[in-house]
VEXMARVO-216629 format. One line per 4 residues: number of its first residue (from 1); their letters; for each residue x, y, z of N, C-alpha, C. Coordinates in steps of 0.1 Angstrom, whole numbers. Example, Ala and Ser with C-alpha at 12.3 -4.5 7.8 and 13.67 -1.06 7.14 Angstrom:
<nodes>
1	as	132/-57/78/123/-45/78/132/-33/78  128/-22/71/137/-11/71/129/0/79
</nodes>
This chain:
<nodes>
1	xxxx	-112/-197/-83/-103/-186/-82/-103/-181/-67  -90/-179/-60/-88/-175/-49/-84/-163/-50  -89/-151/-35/-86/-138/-40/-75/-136/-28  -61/-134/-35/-49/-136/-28/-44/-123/-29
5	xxxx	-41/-113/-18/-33/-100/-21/-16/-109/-20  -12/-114/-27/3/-116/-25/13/-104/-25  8/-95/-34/18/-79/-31/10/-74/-23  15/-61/-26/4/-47/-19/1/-43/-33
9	xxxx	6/-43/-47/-2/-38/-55/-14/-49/-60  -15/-63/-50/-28/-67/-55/-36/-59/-49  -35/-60/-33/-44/-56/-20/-51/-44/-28  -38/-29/-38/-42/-26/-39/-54/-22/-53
13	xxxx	-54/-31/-66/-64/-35/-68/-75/-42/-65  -74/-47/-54/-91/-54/-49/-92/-35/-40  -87/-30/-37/-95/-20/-30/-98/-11/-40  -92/-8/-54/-99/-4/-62/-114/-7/-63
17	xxxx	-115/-21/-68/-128/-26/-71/-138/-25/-59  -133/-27/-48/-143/-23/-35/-148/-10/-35  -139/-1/-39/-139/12/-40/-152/14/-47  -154/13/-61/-165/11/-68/-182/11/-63
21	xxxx	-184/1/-55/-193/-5/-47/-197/2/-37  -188/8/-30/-193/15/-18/-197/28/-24  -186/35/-35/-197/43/-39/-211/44/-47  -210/36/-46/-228/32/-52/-236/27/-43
25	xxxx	-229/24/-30/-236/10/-22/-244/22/-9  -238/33/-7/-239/45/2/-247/52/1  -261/57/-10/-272/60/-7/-278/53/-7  -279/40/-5/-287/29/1/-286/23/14
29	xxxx	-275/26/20/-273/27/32/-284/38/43  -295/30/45/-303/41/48/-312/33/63  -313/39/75/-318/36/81/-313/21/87  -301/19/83/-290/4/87/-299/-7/83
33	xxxx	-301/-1/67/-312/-16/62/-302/-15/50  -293/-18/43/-287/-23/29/-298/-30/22  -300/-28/7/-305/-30/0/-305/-44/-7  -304/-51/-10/-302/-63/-23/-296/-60/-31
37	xxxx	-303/-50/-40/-298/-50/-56/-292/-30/-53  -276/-35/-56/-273/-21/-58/-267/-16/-73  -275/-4/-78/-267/4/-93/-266/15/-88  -253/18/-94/-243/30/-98/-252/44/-98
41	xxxx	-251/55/-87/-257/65/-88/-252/76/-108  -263/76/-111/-257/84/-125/-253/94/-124  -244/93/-136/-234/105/-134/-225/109/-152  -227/120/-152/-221/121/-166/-204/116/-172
45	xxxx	-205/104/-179/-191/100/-179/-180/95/-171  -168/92/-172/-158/92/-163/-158/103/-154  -148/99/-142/-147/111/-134/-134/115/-141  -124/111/-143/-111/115/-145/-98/104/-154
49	xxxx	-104/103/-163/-95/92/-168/-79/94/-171  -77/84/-167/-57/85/-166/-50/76/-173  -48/74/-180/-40/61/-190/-31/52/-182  -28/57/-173/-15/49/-163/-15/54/-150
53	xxxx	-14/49/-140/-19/50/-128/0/51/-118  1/60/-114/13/57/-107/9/56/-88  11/42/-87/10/35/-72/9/45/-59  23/53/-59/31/56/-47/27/72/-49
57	xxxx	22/81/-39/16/98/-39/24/102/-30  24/113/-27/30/120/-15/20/130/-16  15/134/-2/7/143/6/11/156/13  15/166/12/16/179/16/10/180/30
61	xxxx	16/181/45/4/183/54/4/195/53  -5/203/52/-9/220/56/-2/227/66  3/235/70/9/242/78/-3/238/93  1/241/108/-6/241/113/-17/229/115
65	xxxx	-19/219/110/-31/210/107/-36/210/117  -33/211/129/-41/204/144/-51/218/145  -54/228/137/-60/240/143/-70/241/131  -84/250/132/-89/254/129/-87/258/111
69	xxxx	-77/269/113/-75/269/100/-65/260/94  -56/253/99/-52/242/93/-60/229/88  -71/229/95/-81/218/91/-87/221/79  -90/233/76/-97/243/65/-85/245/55
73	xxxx	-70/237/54/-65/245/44/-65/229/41  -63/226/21/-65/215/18/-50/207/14  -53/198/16/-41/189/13/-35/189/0  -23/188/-3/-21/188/-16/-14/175/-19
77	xxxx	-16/169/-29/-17/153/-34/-6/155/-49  6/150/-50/12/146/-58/26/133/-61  28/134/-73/40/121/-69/51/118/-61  53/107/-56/61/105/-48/73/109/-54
81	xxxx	76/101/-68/87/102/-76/78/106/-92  81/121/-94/78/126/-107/78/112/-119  89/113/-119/97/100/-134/85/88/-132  76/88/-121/67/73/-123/54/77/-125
85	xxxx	55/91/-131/41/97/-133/31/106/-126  21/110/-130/16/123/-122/4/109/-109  -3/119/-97/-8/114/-90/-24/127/-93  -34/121/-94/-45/129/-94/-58/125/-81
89	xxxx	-62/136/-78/-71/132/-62/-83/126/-72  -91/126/-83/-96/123/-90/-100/110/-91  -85/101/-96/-86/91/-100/-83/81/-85  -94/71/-86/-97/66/-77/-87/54/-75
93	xxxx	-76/55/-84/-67/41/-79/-55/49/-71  -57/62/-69/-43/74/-63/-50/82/-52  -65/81/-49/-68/86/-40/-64/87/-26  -59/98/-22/-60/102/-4/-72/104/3
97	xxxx	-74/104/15/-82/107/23/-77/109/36  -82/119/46/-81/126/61/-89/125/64  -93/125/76/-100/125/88/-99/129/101  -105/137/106/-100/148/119/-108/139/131
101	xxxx	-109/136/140/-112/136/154/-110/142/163  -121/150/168/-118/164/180/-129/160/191  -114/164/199/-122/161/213/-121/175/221  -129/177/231/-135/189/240/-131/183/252
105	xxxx	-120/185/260/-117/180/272/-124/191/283  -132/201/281/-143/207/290/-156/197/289  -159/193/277/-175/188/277/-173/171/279  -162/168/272/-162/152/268/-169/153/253
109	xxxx	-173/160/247/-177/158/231/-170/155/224  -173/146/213/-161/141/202/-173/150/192  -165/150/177/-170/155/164/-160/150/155  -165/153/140/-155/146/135/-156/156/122
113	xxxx	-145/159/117/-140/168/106/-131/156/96  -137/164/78/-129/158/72/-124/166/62  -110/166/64/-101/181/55/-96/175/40  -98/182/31/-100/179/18/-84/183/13
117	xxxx	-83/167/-2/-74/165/-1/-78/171/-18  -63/179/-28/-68/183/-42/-55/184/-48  -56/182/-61/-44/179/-70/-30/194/-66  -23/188/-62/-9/201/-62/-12/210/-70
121	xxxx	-14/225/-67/-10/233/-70/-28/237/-79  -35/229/-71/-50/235/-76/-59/235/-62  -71/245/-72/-79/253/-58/-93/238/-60  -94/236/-51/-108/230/-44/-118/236/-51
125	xxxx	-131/226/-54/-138/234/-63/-149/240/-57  -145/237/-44/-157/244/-35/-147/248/-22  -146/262/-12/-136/259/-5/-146/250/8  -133/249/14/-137/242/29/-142/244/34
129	xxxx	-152/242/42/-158/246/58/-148/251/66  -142/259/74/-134/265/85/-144/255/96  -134/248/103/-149/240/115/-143/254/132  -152/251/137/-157/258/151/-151/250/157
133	xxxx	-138/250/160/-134/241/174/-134/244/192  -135/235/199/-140/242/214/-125/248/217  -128/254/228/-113/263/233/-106/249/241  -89/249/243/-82/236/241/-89/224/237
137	xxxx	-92/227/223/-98/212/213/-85/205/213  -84/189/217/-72/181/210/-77/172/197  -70/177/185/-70/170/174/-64/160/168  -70/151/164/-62/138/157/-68/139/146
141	xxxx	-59/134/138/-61/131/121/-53/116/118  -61/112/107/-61/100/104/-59/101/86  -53/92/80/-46/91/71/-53/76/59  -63/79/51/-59/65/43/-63/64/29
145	xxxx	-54/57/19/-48/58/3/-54/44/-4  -57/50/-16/-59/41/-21/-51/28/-27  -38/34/-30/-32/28/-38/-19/20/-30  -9/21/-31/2/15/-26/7/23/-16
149	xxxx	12/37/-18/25/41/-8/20/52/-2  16/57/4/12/74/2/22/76/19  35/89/11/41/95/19/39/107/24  40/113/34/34/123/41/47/138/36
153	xxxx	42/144/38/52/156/34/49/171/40  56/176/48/54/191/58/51/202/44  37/207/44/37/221/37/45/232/52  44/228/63/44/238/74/58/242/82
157	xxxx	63/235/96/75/237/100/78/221/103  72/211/97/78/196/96/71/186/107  72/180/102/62/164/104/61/164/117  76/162/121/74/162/139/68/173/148
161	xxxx	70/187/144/65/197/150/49/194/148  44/187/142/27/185/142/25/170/148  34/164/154/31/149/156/23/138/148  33/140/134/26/131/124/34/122/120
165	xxxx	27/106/124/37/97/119/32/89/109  45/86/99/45/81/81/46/66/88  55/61/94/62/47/96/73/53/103  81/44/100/92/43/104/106/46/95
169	xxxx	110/57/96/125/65/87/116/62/74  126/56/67/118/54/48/108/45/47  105/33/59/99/28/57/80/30/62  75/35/51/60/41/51/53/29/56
173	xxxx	38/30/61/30/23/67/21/18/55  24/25/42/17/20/31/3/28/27  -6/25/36/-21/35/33/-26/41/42  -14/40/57/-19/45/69/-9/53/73
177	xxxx	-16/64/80/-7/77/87/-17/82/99  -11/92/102/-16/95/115/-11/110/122  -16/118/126/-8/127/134/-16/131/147  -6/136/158/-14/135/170/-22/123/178
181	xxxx	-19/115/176/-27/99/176/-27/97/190  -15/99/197/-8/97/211/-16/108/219  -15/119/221/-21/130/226/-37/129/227  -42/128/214/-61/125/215/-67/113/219
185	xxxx	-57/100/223/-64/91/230/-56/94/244  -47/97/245/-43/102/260/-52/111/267  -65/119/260/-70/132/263/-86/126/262  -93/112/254/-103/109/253/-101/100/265
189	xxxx	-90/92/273/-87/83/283/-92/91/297  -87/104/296/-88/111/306/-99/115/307  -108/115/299/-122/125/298/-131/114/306  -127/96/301/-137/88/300/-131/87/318
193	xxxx	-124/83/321/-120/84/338/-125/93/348  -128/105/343/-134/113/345/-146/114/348  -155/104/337/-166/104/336/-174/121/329  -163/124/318/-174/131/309/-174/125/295
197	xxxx	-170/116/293/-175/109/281/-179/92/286  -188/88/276/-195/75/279/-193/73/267  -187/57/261/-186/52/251/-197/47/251  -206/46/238/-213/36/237/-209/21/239
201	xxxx	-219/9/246/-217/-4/242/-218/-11/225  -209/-17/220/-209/-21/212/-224/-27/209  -233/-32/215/-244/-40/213/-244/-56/207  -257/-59/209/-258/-74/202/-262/-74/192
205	xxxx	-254/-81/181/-267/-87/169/-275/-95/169  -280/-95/155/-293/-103/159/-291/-113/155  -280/-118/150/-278/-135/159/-274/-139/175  -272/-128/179/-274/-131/198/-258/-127/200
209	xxxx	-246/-128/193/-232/-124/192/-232/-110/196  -221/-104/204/-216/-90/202/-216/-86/188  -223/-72/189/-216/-62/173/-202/-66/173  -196/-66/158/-180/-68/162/-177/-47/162
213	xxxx	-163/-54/167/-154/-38/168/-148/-41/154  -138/-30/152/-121/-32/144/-116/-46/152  -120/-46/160/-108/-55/168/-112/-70/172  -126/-70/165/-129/-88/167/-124/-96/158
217	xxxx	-120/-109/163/-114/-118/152/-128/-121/143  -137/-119/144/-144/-120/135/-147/-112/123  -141/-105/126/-136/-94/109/-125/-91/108  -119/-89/116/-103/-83/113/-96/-88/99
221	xxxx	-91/-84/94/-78/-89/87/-62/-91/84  -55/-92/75/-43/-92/72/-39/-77/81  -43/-67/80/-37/-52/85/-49/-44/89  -50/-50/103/-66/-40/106/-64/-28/106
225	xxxx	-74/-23/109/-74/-6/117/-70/4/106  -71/1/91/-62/7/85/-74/16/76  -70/28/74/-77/38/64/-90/41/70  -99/53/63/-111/60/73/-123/57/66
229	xxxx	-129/63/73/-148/65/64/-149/82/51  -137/90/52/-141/98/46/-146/99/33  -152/107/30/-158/105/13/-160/123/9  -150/120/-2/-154/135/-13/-164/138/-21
233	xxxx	-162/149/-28/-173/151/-42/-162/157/-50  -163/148/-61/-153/146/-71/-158/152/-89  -157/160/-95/-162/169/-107/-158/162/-119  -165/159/-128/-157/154/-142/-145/160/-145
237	xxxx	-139/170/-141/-130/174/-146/-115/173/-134  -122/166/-124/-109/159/-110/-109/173/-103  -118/182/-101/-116/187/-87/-123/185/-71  -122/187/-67/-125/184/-56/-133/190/-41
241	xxxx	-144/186/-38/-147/194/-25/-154/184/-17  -155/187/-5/-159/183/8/-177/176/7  -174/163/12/-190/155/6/-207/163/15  -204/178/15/-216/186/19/-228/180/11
245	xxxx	-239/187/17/-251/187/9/-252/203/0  -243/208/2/-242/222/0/-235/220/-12  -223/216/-8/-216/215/-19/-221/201/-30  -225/193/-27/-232/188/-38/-243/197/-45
249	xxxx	-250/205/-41/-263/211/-52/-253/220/-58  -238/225/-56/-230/233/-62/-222/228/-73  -221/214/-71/-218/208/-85/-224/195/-86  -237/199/-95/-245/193/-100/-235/182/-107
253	xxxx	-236/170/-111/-229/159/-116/-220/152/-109  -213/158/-98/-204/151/-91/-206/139/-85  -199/133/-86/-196/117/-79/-188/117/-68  -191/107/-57/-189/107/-48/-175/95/-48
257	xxxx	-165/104/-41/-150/93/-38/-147/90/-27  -148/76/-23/-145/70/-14/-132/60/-11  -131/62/4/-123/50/6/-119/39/15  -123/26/4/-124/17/7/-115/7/19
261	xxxx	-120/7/31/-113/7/44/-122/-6/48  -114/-9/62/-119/-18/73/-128/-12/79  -125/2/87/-138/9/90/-147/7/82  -148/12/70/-163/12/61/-167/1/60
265	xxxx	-158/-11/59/-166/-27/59/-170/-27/73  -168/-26/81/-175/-26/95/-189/-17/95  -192/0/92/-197/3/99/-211/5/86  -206/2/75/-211/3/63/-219/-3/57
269	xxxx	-215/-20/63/-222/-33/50/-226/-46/69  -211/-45/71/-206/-54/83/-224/-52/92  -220/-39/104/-232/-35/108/-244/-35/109  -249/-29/96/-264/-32/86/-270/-47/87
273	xxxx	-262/-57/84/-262/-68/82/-263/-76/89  -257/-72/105/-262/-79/119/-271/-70/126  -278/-61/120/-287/-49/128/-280/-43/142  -267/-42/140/-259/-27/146/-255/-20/139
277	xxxx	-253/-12/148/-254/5/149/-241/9/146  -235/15/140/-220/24/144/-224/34/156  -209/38/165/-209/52/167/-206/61/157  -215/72/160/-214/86/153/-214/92/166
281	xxxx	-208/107/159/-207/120/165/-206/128/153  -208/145/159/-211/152/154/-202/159/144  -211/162/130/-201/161/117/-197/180/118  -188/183/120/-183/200/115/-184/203/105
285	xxxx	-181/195/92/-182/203/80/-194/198/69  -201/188/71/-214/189/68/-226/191/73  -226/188/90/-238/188/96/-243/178/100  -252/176/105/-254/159/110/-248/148/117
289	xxxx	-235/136/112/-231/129/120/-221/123/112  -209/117/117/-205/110/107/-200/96/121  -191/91/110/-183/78/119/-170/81/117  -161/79/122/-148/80/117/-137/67/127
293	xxxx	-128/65/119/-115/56/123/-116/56/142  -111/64/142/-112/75/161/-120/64/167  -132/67/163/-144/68/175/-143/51/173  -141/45/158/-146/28/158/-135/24/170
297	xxxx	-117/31/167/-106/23/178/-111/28/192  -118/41/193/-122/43/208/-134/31/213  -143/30/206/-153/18/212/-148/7/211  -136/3/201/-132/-8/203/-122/-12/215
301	xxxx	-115/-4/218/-106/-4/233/-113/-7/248  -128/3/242/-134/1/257/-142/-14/257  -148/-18/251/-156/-29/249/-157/-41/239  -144/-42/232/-143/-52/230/-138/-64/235
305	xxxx	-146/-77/235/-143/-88/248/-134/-93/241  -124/-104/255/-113/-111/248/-116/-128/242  -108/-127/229/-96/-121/228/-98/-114/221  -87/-99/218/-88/-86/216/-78/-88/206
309	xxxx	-83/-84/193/-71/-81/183/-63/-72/182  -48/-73/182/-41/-63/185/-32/-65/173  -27/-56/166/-18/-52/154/-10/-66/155  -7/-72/145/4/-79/148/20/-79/141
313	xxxx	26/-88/148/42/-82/138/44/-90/125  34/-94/120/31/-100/104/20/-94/94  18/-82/102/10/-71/94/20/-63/83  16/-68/72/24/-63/59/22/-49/61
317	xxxx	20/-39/70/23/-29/68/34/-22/81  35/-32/88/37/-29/97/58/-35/98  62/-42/84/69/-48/85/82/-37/71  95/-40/82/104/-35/67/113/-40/59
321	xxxx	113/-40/50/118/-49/39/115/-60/40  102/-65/42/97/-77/44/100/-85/61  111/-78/68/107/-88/81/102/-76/93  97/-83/101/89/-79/111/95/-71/123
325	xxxx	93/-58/126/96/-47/127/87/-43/149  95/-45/157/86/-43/169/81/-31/171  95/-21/167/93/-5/165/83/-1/157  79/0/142/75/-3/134/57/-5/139
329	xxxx	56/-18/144/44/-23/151/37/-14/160  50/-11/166/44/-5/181/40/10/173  49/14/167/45/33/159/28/31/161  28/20/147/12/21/141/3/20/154
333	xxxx	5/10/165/-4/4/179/-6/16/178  1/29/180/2/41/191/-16/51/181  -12/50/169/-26/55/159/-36/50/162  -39/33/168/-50/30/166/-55/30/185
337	xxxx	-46/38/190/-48/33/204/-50/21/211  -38/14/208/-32/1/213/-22/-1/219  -20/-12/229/-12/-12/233/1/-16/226  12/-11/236/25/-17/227/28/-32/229
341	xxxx	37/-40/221/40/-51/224/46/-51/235  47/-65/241/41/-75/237/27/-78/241  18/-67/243/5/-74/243/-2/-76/234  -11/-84/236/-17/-93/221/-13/-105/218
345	xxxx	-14/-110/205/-14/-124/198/2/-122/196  8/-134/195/20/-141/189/16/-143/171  24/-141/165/22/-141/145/12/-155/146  16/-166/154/9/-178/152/-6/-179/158
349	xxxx	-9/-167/171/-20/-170/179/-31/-167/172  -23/-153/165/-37/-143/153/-38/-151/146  -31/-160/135/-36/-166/123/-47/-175/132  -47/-183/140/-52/-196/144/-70/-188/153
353	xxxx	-68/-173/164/-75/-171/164/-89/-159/155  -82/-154/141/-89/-151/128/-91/-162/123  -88/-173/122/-96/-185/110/-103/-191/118  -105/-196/129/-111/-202/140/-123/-194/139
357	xxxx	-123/-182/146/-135/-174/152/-140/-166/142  -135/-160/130/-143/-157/119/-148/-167/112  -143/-177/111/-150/-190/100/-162/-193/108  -162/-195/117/-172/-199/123/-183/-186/125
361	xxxx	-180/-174/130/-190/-166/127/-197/-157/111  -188/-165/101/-192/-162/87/-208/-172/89  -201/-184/93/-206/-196/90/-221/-194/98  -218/-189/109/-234/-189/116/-241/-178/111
365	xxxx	-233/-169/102/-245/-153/96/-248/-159/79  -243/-172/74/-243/-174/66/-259/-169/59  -266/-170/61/-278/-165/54/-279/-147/54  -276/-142/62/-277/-127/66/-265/-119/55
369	xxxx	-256/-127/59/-244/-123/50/-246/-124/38  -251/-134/34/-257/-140/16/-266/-130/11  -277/-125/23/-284/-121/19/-280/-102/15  -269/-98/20/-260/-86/17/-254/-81/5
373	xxxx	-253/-72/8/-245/-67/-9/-232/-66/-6  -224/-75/-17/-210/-74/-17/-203/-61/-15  -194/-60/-8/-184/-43/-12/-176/-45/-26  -176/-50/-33/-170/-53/-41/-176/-68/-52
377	xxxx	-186/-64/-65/-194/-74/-69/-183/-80/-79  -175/-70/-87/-166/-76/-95/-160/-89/-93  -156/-90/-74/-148/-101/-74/-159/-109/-65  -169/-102/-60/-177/-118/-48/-192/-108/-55
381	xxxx	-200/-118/-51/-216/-118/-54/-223/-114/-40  -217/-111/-32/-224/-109/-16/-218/-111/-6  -218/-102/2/-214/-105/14/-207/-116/21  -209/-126/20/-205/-136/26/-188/-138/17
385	xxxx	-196/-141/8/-185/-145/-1/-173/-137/-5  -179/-122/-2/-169/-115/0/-158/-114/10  -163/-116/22/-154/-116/39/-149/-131/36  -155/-143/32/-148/-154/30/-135/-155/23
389	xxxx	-135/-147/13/-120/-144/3/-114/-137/8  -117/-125/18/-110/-114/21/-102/-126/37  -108/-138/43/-104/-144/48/-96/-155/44  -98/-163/36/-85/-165/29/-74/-159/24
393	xxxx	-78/-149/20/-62/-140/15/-55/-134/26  -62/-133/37/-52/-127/46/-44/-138/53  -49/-155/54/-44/-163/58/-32/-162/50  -35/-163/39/-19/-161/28/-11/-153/27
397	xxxx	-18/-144/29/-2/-130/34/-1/-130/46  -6/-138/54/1/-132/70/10/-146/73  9/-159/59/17/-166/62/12/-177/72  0/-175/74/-5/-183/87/-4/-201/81
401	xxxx	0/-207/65/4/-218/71/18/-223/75  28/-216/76/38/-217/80/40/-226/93  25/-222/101/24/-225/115/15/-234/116  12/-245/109/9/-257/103/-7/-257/103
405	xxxx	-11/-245/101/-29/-240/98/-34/-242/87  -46/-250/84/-50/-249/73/-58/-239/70  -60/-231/58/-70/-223/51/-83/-227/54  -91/-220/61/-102/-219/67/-114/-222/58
409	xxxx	-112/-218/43/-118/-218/31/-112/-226/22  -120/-235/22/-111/-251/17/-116/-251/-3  -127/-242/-5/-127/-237/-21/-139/-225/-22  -137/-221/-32/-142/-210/-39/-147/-213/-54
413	xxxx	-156/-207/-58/-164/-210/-69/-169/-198/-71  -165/-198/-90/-169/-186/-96/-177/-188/-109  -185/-171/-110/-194/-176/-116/-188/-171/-130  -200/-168/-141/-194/-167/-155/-189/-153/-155
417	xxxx	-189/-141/-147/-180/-133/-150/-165/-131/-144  -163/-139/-133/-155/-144/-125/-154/-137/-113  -172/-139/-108/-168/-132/-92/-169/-144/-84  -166/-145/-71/-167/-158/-60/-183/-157/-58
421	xxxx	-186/-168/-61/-201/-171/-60/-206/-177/-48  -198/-184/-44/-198/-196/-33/-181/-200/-28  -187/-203/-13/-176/-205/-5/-176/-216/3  -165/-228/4/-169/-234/16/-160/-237/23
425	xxx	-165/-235/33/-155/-237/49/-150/-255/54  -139/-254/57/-128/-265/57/-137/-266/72  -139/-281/70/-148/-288/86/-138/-283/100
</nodes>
């Protein structure tokens, strides 16, 4: 069995099932050692069961979002189109997630805030943290969904008055959004020129390779750069608050909601696995540290060596009505702090340099990776086998044999409950 997103409602069942994993797989995440054997933190029952799942949500931005108390006011989450059913922050096949990045153009400090998203027309079950921002803080917010469509929607004086981009006119980016994106790498560019901010080096793993970024062909996929690290605390009964340690001892039983991203395979399982490090900076609303979207595209701009993955115009999210969109491309570039076209890969350069340079670096971590825990056990048994399928299927939606490439992953083998057990790579 080959694991092929041919729609976006496969993509978005395999990120269901990843979904799963990482929330279980995240208090073991300790000390950038991943565990072997991961089980399901306990928890009383379902979190929220829904008989029918409707794909497509729409997101309320809060009045104000770039500010203090717009960060602190919560998102509200409902259907795109009523008639296809209700949308709940709960149920993990309809989930949103935000993510704030703030920069201090006095210090050069980044931090990172994450503003809580809760069913229309209900209160948070814990309220928000109000975060302490520095005087002229520039804010970016980052956008990513679980399911198929998630459209953005003004609670305040309208999308553009906050600098938040959906896509392009009707056509949505699918699980990615963004606002302010242009402004807070224009304002982190300046800081690092300046010399008050220092990006970390990516570092080496310990197979002697660079850490990868978002941007190495060695992980990338069909639609990089897409969705965040945030994670909720989710109540049997689907309400919702901010993943504190505070607010967890306040609702005893909650489960933790995540969403299943490129960032989190990078900084989560990816990382651990080659003995690097993420960057972190400093968390506002729980304390401590977090990672977020931001800071992976800011280290990945400064220090990742070429060739440099850059969005391409066969990125299924990036395209409308199925054909390939420059405007479109370039919007999303502008989120992940990239350049516009034409720099980067040609549709045919990226297929040829993702199967080339990730097959080969699966292939040389092949015991490290094996030795990992799948993001997703339903469909792969481990690490390896997981990025191997997730590298085949993106060869197939990005179309890469058109341009006379063969599938990097010449078969797959499953075991008795039908996860990919084994993988092997085309000589």
């Amino acid at each position: 069995m080959s694991i092929h997103f041919r729609t976006r409602t496969d993509r978005s069942r395999w990120r269901r099932r990843m979904y799963l994993l990482i929330v279980a797989a995240l208090p073991f995440l300790i000390g950038g050692v991943v565990t072997a054997a991961i089980a399901a933190p306990p928890a009383p029952g379902p979190v929220h069961p829904i008989p029918a799942t409707n794909p497509d949500c729409a997101l309320a931005v809060p009045a104000a979002p770039l500010t203090a108390r717009g960060l602190a006011s919560a998102y509200q989450l409902s259907a795109t189109n009523a008639a296809n059913g209700p949308c709940h922050e709960g149920n993990p096949a309809q989930s949103a997630f935000v993510q704030a990045t703030v920069y201090d153009p006095a210090t050069g400090a980044l931090s990172v805030y994450d503003p809580l998203v809760v069913d229309a027309g209900r209160r948070a079950a814990v309220a928000p943290i109000v975060p302490v921002l520095p005087a002229d803080a520039v804010v970016g917010i980052w956008f990513g969904y679980n399911g198929n469509n998630l459209t953005l929607r003004s609670a305040g004086k309208g999308l553009a008055v906050d600098h938040c981009v959906n896509g392009l006119g009707n056509s949505v980016f699918g699980q990615f959004a963004y606002c302010n994106g242009a402004a807070f790498y224009g304002a982190v560019k300046a800081g690092i020129a300046a010399h008050k901010l220092t990006v970390p080096a990516l570092g080496t793993a310990d197979d002697g390779e660079p850490c990868p970024s978002t941007r190495d062909f060695s992980i990338v996929d069909q639609d990089q750069s897409d969705n965040v690290t945030t994670r909720y605390l989710v109540t049997g009964s689907g309400g919702t608050a901010q993943n504190t340690r505070a607010d967890a001892a306040r609702l005893p039983g909650a489960r933790v909601l995540s969403n299943p991203s490129d960032n989190a395979l990078v900084d989560a399982f990816v990382d651990p696995a080659l003995g690097c490090t993420p960057w972190t900076a400093r968390n506002l609303d729980g304390g401590g540290t977090a990672t977020s979207l931001a800071l992976d595209e800011i280290q990945a701009n400064a220090d990742q060596a070429a060739p440099v993955a850059l969005v391409p115009l066969n990125d299924p999210m990036t395209m409308v009505g199925g054909a390939s969109s420059v405007t479109k491309t370039n919007l999303y570039r502008v989120g992940v702090d990239q350049a516009p076209l034409p720099a980067g890969q040609s549709r045919k350069l990226y297929c040829q340099d993702m199967d080339k340079i990730q097959a080969a670096r699966l292939q040389l971590d092949l015991n490290r990776f094996s030795n990992a825990a799948s993001p997703d056990p339903a469909a792969a048994t481990n690490l390896l086998t997981f990025l191997g399928g997730r590298l085949s299927a993106s060869f197939q939606n990005l179309g890469c044999a058109r341009f006379g490439l063969t599938d990097p992953v010449s078969s797959e083998s499953v075991d008795d409950a039908g996860a990919v057990a084994a993988v092997t790579f085309a000589p």
